[in-house]
PyMOL Python script that loads the backbone (N, CA, C, O; Angstrom):
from pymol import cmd

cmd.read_pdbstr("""\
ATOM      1  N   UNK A   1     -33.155  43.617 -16.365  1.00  0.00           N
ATOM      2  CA  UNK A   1     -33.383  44.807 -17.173  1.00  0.00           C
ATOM      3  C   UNK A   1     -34.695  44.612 -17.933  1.00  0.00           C
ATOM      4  O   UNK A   1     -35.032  43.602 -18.551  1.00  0.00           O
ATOM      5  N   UNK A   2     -35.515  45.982 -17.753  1.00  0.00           N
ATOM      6  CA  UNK A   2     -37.030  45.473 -17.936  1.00  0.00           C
ATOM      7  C   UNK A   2     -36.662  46.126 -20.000  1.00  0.00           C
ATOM      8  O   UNK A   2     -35.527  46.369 -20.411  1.00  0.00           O
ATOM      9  N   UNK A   3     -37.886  46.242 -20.828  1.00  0.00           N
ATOM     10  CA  UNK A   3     -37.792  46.547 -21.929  1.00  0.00           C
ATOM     11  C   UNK A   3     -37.554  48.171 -21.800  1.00  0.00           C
ATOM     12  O   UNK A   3     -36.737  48.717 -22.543  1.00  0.00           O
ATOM     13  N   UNK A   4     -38.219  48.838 -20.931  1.00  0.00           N
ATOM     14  CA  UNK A   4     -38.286  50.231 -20.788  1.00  0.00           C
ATOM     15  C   UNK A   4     -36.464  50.809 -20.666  1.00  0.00           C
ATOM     16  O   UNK A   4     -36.073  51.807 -21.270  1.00  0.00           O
ATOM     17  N   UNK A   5     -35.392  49.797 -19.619  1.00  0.00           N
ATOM     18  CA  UNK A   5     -34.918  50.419 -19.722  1.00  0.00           C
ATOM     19  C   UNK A   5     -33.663  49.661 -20.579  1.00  0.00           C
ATOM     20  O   UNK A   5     -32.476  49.775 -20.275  1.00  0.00           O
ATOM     21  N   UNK A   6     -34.108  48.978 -21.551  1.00  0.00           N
ATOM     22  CA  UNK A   6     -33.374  49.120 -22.649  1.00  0.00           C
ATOM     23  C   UNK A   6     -33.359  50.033 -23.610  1.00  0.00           C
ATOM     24  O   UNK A   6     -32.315  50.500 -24.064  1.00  0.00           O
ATOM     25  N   UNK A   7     -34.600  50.381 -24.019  1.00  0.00           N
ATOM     26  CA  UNK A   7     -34.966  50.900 -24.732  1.00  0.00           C
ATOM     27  C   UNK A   7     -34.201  52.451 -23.999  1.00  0.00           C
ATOM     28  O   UNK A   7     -33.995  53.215 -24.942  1.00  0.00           O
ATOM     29  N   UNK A   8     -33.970  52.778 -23.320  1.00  0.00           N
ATOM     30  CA  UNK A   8     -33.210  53.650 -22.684  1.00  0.00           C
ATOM     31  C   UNK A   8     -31.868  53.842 -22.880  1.00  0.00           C
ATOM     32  O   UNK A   8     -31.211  54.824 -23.227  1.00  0.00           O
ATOM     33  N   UNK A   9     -31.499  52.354 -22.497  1.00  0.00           N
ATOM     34  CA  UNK A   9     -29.760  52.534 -22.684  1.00  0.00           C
ATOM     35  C   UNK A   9     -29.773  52.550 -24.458  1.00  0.00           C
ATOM     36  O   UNK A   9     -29.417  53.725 -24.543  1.00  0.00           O
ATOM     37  N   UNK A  10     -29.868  52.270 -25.396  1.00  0.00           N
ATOM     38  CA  UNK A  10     -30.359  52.020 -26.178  1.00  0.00           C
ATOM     39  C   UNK A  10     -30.240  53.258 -26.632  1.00  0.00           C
ATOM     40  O   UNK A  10     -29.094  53.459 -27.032  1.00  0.00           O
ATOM     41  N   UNK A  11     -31.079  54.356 -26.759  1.00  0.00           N
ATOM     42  CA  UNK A  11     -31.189  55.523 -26.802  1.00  0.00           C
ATOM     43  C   UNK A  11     -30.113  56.204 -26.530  1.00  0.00           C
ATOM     44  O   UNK A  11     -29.695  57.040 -27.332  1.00  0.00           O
ATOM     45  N   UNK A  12     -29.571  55.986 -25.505  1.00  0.00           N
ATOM     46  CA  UNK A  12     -28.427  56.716 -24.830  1.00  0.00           C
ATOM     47  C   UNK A  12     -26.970  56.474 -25.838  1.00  0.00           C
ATOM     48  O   UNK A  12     -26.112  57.281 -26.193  1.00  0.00           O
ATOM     49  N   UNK A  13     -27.103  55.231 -26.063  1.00  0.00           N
ATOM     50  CA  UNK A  13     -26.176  55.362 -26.582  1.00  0.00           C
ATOM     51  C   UNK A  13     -26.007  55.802 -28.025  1.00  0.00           C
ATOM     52  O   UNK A  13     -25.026  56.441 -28.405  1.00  0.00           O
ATOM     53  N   UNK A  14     -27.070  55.406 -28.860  1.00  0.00           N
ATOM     54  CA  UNK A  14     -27.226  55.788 -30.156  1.00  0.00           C
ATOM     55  C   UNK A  14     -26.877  57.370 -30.510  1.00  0.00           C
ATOM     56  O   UNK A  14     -26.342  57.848 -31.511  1.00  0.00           O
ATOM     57  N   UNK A  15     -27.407  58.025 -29.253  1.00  0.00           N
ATOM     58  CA  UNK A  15     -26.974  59.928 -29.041  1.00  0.00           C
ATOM     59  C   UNK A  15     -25.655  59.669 -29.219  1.00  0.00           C
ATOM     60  O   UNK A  15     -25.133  60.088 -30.252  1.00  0.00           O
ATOM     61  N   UNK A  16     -24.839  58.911 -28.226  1.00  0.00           N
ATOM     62  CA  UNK A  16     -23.498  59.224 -28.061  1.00  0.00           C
ATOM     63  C   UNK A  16     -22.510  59.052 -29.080  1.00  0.00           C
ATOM     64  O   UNK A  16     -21.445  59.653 -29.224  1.00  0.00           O
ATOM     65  N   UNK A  17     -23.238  57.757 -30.054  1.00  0.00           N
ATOM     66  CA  UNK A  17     -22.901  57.575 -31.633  1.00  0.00           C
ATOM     67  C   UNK A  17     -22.562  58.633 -32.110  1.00  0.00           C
ATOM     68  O   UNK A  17     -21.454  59.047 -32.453  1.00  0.00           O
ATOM     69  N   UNK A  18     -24.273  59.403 -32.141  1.00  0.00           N
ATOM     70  CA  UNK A  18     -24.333  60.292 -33.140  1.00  0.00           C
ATOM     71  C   UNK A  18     -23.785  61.547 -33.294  1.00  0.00           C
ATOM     72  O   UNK A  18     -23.557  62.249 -34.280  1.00  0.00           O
ATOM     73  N   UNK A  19     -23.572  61.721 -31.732  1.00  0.00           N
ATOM     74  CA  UNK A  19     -22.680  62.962 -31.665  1.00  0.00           C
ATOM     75  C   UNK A  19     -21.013  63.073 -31.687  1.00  0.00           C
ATOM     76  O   UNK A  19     -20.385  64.131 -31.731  1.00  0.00           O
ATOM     77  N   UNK A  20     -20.356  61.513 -31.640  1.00  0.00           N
ATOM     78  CA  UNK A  20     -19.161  61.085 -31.832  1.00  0.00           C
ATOM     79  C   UNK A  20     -18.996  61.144 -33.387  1.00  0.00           C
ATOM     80  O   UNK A  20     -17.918  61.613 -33.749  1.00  0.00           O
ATOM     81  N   UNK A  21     -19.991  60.697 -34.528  1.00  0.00           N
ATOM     82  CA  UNK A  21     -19.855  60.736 -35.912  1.00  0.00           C
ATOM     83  C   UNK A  21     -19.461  58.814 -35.959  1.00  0.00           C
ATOM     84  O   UNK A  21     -19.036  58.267 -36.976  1.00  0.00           O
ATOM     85  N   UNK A  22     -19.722  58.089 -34.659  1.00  0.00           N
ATOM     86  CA  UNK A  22     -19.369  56.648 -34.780  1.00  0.00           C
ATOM     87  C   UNK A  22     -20.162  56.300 -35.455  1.00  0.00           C
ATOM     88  O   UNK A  22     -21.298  56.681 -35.168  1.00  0.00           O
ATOM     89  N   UNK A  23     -19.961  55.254 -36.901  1.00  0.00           N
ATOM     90  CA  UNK A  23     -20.542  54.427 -37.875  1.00  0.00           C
ATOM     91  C   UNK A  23     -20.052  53.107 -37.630  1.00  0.00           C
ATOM     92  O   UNK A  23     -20.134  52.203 -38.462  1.00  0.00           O
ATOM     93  N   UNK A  24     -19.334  52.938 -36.032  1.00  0.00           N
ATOM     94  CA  UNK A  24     -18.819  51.718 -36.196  1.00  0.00           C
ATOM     95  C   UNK A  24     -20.087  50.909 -35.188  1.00  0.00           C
ATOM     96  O   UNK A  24     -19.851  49.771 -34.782  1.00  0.00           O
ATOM     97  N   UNK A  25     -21.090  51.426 -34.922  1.00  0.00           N
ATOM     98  CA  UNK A  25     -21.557  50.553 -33.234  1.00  0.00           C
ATOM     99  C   UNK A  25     -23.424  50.670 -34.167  1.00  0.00           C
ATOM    100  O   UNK A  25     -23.803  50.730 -35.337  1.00  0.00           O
ATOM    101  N   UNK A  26     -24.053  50.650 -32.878  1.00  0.00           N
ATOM    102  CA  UNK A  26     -25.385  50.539 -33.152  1.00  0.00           C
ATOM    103  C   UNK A  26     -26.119  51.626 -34.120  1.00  0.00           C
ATOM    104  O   UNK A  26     -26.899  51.429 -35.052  1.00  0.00           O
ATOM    105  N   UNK A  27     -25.534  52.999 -33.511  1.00  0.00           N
ATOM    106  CA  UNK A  27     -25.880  54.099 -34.918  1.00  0.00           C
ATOM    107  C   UNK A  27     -25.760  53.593 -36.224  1.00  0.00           C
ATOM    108  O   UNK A  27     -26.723  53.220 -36.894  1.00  0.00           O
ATOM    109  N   UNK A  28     -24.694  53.577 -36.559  1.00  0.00           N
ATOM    110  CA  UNK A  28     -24.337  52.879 -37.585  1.00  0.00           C
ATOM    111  C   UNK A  28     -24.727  51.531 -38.212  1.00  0.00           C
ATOM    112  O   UNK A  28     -24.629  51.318 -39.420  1.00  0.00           O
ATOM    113  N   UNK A  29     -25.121  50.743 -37.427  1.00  0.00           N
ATOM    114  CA  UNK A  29     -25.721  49.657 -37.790  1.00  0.00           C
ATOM    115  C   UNK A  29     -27.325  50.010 -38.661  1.00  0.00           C
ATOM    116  O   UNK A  29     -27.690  49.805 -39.819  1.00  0.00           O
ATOM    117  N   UNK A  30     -28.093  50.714 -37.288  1.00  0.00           N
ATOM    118  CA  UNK A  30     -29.229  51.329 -37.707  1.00  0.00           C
ATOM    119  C   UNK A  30     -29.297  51.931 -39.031  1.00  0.00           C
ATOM    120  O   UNK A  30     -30.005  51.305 -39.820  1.00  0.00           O
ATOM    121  N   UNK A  31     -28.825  52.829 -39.409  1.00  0.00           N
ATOM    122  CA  UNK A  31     -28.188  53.643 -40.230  1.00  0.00           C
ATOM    123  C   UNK A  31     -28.342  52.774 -41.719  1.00  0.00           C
ATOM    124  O   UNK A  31     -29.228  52.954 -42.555  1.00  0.00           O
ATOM    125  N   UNK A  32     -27.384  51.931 -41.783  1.00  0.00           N
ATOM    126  CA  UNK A  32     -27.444  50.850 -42.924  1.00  0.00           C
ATOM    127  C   UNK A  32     -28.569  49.990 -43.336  1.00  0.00           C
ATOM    128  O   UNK A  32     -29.021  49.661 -44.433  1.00  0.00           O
ATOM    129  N   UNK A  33     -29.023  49.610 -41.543  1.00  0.00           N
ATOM    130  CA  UNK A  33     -30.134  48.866 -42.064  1.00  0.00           C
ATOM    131  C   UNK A  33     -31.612  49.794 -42.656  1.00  0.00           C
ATOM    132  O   UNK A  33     -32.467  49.182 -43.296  1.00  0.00           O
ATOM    133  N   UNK A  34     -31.718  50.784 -42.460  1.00  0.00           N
ATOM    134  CA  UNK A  34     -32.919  51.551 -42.759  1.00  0.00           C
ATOM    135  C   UNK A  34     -32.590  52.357 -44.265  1.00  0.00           C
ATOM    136  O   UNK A  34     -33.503  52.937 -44.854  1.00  0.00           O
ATOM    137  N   UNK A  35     -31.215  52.323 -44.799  1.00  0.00           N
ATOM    138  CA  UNK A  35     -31.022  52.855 -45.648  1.00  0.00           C
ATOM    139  C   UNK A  35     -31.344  51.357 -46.615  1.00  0.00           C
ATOM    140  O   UNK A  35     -31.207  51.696 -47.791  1.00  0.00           O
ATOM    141  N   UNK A  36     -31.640  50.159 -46.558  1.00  0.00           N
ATOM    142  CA  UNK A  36     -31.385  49.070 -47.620  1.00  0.00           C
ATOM    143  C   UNK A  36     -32.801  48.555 -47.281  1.00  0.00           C
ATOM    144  O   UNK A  36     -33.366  48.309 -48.347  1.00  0.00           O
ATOM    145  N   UNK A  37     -33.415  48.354 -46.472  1.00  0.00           N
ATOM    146  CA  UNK A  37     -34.542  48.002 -46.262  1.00  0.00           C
ATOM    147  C   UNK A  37     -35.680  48.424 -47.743  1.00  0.00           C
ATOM    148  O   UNK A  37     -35.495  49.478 -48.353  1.00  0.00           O
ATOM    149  N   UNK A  38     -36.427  47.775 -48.014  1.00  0.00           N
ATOM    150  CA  UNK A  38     -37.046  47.848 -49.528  1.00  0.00           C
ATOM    151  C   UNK A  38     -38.303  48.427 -48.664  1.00  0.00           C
ATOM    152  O   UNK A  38     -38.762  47.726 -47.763  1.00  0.00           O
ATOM    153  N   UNK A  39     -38.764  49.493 -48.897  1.00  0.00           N
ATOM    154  CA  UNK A  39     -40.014  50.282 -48.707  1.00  0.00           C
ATOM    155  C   UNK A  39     -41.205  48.773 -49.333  1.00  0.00           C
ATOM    156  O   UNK A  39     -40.985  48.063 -50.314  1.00  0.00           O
ATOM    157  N   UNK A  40     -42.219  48.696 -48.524  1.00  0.00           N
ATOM    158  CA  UNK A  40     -43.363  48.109 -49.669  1.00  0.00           C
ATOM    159  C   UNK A  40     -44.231  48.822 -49.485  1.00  0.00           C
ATOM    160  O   UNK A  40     -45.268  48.713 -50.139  1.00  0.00           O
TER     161      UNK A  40
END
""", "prot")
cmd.dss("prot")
cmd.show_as("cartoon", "prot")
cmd.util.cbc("prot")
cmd.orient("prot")
């Protein structure tokens, strides 16, 4: 699996998160980490 098509599945699934309302998988992960991350 090259980077392109991670970055694919990747994608794919994060949709399927987001349209499920799942906070338990990678959406959700994302989600947390960009909400705590300290701006500099």
């Amino acid at each position: 699996m090259g980077p392109i098509d991670f970055v694919k599945r990747l994608k794919e699934r994060m949709l399927i998160e987001f349209e499920k309302q799942d906070r338990s998988g990678v959406y959700g992960f994302t989600q947390r980490l960009m909400a705590y991350i300290p701006i500099k």
